[in-house]
C-alpha positions as CSV (number, residue, x, y, z in Angstrom):
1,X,55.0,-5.5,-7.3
2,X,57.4,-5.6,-4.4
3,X,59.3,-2.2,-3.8
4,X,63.0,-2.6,-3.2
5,X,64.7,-0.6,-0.2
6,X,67.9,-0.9,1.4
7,X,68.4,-0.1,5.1
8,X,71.7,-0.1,7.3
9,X,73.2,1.4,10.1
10,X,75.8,4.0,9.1
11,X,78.3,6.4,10.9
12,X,78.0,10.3,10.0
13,X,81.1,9.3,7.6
14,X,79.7,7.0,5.8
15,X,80.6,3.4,6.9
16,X,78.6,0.8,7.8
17,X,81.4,-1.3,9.6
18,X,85.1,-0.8,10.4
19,X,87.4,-2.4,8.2
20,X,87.4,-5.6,10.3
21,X,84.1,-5.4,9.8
22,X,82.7,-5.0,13.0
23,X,79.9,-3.0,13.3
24,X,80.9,-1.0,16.9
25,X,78.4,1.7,18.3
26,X,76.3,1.6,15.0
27,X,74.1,-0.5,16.7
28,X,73.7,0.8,20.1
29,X,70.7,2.3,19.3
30,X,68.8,-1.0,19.1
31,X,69.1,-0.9,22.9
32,X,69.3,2.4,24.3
33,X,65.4,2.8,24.8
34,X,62.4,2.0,27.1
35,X,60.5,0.8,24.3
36,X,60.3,-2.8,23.4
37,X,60.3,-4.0,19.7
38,X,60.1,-8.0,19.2
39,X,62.1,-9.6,16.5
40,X,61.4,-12.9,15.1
41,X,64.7,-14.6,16.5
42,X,63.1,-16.2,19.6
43,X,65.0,-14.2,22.9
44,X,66.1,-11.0,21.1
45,X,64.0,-8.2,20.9
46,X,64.8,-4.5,20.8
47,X,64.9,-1.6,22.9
48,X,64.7,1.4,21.0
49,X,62.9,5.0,21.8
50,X,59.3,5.8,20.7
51,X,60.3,7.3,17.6
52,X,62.4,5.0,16.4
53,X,60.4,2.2,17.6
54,X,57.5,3.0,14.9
55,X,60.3,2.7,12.2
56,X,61.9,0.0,13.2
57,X,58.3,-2.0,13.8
58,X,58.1,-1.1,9.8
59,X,61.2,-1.9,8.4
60,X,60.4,-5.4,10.0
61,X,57.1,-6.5,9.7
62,X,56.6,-5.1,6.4
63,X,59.7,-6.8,5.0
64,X,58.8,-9.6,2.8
65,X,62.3,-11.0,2.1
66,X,66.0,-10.2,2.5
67,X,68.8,-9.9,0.1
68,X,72.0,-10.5,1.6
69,X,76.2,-11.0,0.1
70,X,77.2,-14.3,1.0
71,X,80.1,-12.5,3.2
72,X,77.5,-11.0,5.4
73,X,75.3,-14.3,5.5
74,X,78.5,-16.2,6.6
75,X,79.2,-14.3,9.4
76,X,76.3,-14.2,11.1
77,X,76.1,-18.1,9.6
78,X,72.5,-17.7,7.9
79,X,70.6,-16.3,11.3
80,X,70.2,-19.7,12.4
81,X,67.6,-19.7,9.2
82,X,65.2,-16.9,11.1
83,X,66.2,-13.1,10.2
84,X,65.4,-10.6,12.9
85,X,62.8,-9.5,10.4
86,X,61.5,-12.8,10.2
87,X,61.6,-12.9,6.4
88,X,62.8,-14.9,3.9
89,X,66.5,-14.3,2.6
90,X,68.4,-14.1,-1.0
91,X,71.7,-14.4,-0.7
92,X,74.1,-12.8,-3.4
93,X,77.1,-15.9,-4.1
94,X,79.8,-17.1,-6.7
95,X,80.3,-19.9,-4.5
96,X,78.0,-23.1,-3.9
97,X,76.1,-22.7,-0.9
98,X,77.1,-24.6,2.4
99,X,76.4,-28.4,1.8
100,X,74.2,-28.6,4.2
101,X,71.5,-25.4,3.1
102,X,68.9,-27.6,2.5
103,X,68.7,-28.8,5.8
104,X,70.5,-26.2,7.7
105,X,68.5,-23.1,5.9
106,X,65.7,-24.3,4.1
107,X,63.9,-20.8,3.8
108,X,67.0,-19.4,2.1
109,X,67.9,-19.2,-1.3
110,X,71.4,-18.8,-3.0
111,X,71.2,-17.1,-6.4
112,X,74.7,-15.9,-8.4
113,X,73.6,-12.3,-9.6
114,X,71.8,-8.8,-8.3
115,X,69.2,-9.2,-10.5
116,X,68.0,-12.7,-10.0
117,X,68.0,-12.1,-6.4
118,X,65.8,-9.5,-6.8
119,X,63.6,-11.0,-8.9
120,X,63.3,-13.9,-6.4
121,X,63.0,-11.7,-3.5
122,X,60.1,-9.7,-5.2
123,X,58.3,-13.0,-5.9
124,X,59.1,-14.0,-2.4
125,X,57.9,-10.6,-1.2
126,X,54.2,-10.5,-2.6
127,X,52.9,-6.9,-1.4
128,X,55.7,-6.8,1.1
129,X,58.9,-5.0,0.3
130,X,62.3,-6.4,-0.5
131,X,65.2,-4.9,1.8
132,X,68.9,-5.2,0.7
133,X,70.9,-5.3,3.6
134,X,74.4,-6.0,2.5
135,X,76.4,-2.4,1.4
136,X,78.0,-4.6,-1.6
137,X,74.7,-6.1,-2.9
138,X,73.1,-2.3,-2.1
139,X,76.3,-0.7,-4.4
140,X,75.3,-3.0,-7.3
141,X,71.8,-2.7,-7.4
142,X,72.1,1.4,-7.1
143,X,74.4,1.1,-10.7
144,X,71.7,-1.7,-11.9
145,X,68.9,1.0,-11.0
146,X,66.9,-1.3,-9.0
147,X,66.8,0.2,-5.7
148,X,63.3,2.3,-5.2
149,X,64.2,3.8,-1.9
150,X,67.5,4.5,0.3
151,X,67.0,3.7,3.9
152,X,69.6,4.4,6.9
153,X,69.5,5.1,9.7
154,X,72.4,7.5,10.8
155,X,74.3,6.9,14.0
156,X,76.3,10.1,15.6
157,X,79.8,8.6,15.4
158,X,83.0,9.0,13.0
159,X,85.1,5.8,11.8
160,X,87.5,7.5,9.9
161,X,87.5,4.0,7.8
162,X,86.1,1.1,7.0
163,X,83.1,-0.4,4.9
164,X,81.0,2.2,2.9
165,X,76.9,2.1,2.3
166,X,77.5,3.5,-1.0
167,X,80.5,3.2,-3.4
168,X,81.8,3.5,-6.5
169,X,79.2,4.5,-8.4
170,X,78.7,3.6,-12.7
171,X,76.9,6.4,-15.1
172,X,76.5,9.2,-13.1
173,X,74.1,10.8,-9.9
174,X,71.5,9.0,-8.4
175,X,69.1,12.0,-7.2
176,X,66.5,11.1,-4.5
177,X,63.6,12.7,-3.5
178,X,63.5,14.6,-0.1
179,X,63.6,12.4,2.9
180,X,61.1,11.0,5.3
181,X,62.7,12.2,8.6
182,X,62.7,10.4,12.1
183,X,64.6,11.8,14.6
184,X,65.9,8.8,16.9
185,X,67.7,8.4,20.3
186,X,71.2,8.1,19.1
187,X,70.1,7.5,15.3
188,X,68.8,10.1,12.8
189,X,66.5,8.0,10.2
190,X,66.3,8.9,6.7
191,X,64.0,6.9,4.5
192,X,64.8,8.8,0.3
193,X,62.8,7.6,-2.3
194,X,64.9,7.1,-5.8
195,X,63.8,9.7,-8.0
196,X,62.7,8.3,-11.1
């Protein structure tokens, strides 16, 4: 069965975007290297150091689908159908999807709850993992406990304010387990398992 992650960007403070939520430097360190990493989006690719380059090259060709809120699908208006990651995405909505989905993003599907979205993300998946990539969906699925592994990759900057990776959390600690450890150009990676 598909393991779940989570991955995002996130300033030594804890936020993943200001409250306007723009993203700023957190992502400068997809293109502050000499090593080239493709993405699926025809004309992007990354440039990212060596070490980071290995991770990255995981966290997107082993991704089997996406779970994303319908705030963070909206503003980047689908991907134009075709994630970075090139995988499949869920997206997390109380609202209908755009009229035009079918035609517009035929390889992405609009569920109402946490769960279901996994569940359709893991069937999507097959032996690939699922990555949440929206800090909402990521807060929910923590107090559900069905997040198998805590991905981010550290960025050395304060916001002060803004959006946080992790929130209010419901019934206590989450531990983890100690962390996989890839020190980055710009960007500390942690990779934490969920201890179960």
């Amino acid at each position: 069965m598909a393991k779940v992650l989570t991955h995002m960007c996130m300033s030594l403070d804890g936020f993943v975007a200001q409250p306007d939520d723009n993203p700023a430097e957190l992502f400068d360190w997809y293109w502050n290297g000499d090593v080239v990493v493709p993405s699926a989006q025809e004309g992007m690719s990354f440039s990212v150091d060596a070490a980071s380059a290995q991770m990255l090259r995981e966290l997107t060709s082993d991704c089997g689908a996406l779970i994303a809120g319908r705030r963070l699908f909206d503003q980047t208006d689908g991907w134009g159908d075709n994630h970075p990651a090139g995988a499949p995405v869920v997206v997390v909505t109380h609202r209908p999807p755009p009229e035009d989905a079918p035609e517009r993003f035929p390889r992405t599907t609009f569920t109402g709850s946490v769960e279901e979205a996994i569940r359709t993300a893991k069937a999507i998946a097959g032996d690939k993992f699922v990555t949440i990539a929206s800090a909402s969906i990521i807060q929910q699925a923590l107090n559900l406990g069905l997040v198998d592994e805590l991905c981010l990759s550290q960025v050395p900057v304060l916001f002060g304010s803004g959006i946080r990776y992790f929130g209010e959390l419901v019934g206590g600690h989450v531990m983890l387990e100690d962390p996989v450890v890839v020190q980055g150009t710009r960007a500390l990676h942690l990779r934490y398992p969920v201890r179960r």
